[in-house]
C-alpha positions as CSV (number, residue, x, y, z in Angstrom):
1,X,-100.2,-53.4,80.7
2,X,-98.5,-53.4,84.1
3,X,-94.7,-52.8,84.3
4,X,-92.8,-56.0,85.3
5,X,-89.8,-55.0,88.0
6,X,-87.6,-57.1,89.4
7,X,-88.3,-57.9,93.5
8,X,-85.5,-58.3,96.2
9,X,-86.5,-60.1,99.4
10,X,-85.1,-58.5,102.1
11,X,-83.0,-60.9,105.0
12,X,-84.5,-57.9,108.0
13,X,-87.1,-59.7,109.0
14,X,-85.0,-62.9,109.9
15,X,-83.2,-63.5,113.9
16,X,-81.7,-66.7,112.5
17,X,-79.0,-66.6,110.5
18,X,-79.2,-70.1,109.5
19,X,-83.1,-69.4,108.4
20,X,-81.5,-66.9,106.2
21,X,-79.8,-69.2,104.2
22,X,-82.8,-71.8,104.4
23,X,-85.0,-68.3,103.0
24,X,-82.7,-68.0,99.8
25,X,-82.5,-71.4,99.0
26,X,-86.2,-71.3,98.9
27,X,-86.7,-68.1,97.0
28,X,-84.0,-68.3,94.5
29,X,-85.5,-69.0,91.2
30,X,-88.6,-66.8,91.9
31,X,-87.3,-63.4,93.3
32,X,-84.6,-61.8,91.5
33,X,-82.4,-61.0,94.8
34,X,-82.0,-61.4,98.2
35,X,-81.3,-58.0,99.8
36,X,-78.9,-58.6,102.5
37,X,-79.5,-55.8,105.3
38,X,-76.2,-55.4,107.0
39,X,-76.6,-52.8,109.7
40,X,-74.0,-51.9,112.8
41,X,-75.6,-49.9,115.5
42,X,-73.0,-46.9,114.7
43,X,-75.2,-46.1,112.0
44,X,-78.5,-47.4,112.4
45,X,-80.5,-48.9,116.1
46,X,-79.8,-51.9,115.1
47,X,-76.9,-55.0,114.5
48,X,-77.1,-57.8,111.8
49,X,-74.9,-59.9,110.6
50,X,-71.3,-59.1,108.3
51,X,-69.3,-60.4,105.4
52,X,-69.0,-64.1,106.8
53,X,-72.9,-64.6,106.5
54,X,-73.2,-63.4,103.5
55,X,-70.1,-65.6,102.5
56,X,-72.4,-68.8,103.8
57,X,-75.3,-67.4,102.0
58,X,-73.3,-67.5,98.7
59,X,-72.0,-71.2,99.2
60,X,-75.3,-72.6,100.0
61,X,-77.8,-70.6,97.0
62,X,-77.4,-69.7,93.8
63,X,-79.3,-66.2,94.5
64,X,-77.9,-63.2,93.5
65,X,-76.8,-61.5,96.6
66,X,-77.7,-57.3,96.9
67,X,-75.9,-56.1,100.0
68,X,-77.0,-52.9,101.3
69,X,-74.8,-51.7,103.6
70,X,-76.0,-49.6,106.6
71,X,-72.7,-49.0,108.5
72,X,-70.1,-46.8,109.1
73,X,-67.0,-46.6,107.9
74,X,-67.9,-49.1,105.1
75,X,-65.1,-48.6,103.0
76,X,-63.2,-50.5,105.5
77,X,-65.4,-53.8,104.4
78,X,-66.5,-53.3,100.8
79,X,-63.3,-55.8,99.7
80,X,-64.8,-58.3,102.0
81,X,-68.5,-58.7,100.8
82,X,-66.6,-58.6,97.4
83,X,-64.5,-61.6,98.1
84,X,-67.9,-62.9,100.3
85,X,-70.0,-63.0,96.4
86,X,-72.3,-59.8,96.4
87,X,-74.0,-58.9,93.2
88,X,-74.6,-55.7,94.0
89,X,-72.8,-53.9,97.2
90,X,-75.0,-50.2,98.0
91,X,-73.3,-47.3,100.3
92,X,-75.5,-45.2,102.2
93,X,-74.4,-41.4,101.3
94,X,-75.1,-40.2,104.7
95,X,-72.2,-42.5,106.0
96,X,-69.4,-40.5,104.4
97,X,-68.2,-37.3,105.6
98,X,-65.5,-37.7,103.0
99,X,-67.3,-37.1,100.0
100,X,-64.3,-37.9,97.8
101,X,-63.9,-41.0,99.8
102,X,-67.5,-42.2,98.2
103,X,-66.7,-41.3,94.8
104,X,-63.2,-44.2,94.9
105,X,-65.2,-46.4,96.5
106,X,-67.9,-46.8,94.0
107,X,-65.2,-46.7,91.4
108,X,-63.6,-49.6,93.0
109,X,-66.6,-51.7,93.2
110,X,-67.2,-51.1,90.0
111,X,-63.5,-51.7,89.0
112,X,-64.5,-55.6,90.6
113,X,-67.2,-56.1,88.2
114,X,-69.8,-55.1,90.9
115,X,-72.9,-53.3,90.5
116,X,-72.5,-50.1,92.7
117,X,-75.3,-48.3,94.3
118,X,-75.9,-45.6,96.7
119,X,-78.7,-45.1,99.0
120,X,-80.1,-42.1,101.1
121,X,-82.5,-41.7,103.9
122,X,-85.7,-39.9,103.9
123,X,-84.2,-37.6,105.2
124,X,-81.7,-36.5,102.5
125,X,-83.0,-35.2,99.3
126,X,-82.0,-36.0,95.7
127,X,-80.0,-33.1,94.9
128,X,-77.2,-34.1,97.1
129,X,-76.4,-37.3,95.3
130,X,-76.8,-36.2,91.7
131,X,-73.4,-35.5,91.1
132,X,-73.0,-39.2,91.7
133,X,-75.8,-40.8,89.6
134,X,-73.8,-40.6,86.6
135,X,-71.3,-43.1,88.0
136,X,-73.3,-45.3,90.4
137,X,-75.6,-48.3,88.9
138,X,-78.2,-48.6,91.1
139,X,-79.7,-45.4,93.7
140,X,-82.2,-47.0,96.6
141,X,-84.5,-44.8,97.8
142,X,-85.6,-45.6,101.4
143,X,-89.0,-45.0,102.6
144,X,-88.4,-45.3,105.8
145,X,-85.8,-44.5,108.2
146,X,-83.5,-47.6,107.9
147,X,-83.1,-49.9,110.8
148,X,-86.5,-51.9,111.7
149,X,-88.5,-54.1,109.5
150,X,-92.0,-53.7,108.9
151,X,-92.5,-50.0,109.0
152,X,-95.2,-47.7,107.0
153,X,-93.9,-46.1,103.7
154,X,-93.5,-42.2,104.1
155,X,-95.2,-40.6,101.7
156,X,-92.5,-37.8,100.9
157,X,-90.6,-40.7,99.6
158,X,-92.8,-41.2,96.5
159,X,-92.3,-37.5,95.1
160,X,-88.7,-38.3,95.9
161,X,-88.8,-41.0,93.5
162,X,-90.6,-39.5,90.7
163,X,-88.0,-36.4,91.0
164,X,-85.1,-39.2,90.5
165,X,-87.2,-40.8,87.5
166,X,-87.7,-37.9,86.1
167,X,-83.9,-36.9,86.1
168,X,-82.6,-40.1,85.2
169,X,-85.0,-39.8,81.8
170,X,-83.9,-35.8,81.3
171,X,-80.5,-37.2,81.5
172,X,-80.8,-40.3,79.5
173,X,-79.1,-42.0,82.3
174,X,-78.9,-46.0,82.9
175,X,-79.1,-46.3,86.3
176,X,-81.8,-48.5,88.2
177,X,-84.2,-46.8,91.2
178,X,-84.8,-49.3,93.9
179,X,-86.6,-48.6,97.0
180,X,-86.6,-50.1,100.1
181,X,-89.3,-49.3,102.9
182,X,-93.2,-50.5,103.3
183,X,-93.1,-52.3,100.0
184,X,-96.3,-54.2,100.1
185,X,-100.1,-55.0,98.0
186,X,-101.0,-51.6,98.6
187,X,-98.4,-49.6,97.0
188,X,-96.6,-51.8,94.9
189,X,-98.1,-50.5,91.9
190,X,-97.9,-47.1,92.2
191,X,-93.8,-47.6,93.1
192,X,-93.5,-49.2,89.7
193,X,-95.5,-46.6,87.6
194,X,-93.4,-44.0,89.0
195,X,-90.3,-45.9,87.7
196,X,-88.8,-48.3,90.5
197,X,-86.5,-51.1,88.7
198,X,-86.3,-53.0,91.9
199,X,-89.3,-53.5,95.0
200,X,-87.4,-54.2,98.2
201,X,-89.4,-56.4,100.6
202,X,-89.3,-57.9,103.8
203,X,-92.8,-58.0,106.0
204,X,-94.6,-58.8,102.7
205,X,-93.3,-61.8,101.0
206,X,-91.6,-63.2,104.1
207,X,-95.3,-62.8,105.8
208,X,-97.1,-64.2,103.1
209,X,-98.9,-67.5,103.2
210,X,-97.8,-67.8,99.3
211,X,-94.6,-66.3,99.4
212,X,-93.6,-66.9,95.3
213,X,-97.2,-65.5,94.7
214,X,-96.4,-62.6,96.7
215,X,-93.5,-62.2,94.9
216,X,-95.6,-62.2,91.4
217,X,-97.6,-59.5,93.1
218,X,-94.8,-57.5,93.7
219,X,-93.3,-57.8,90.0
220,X,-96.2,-57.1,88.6
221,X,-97.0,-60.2,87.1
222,X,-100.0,-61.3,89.0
């Protein structure tokens, strides 16, 4: 029987802002979030959009809103995407210096009745962020290096989740593995038998010529 997973379509493939919101409206009722890339070019090679879209996002569709933040500094906005409706508001490790700094943040998200997750790059491996799995609701794993759409999954990233799947059952811990990078027909499977919770995508579903099929696909449920 194939493991069913829940399936956030990413907003990176999207110029339009105002498409965006036409894309959730669409969507909502068939994928389970809409992963909001919010990127600065201080942290990634790319700019997106802020709080205030996500904000119009939220007033237009019911969907539930997963904003990944790939910024720095981003515990000068976290109150903002808070008071804009995110679900689910994700800090990228690598964009605090101040460790310490993470640790209230997350604990203030949490303290708003937010789900709090932390992501890492490739780059970065597990065993810097287990200290912070106990507290953290959701850790996305990216498969690529975060800032374009449409890129090929590295294939490091697999072992990494399988390590983090393996931990989180050694540990009897709670949190969901999401992963974020290449999601597509090919792989989709094998992300969900090695214990992803939640299949990021953008090229794929937004792509597709059957875009709630795709999303089935994804979930495992076609």
């Amino acid at each position: 029987m194939k493991r069913v997973v829940d399936v956030a379509v990413s907003t990176d493939p999207i110029d339009d802002y105002q498409n965006i919101v036409e894309y959730a409206k669409e969507l909502q009722g068939h994928a389970d979030f809409l992963h909001c890339d919010i990127m600065n070019e201080n942290f990634v090679n790319k700019s997106t959009y802020d709080y205030n879209v996500v904000k119009s996002i939220n007033s237009a569709s019911g969907i539930m809103l997963d904003c990944h933040l790939m910024v720095d500094e981003p515990a000068n906005d976290v109150s903002k995407y808070i008071d804009a409706g995110a679900n689910i508001i994700t800090l990228h490790y690598e964009a605090f210096e101040d460790k310490d700094m993470l640790a209230e943040v997350i604990t203030y998200i949490k303290k708003n009745s937010i789900l709090a997750g932390l992501s890492i790059k490739p780059s970065t491996p597990f065993k810097e962020i287990r200290a912070f799995s106990y507290n953290v609701d959701i850790i996305l794993v990216m498969g690529v290096d975060p800032g374009s759409s449409g890129q090929e999954t590295l294939p490091e990233t697999y072992d990494k989740v399988a390590e983090i799947s393996k931990f989180r059952q050694d540990n009897n811990l709670n949190f969901k593995i999401e992963f974020d990078g290449g999601v597509n027909e090919k792989n989709a499977e094998k992300l969900r038998d090695l214990g992803v919770d939640i299949l990021v995508s953008g090229t794929f579903v937004y792509k597709a010529k059957d875009r709630i099929k795709a999303i089935k696909f994804l979930k495992g449920q076609e």
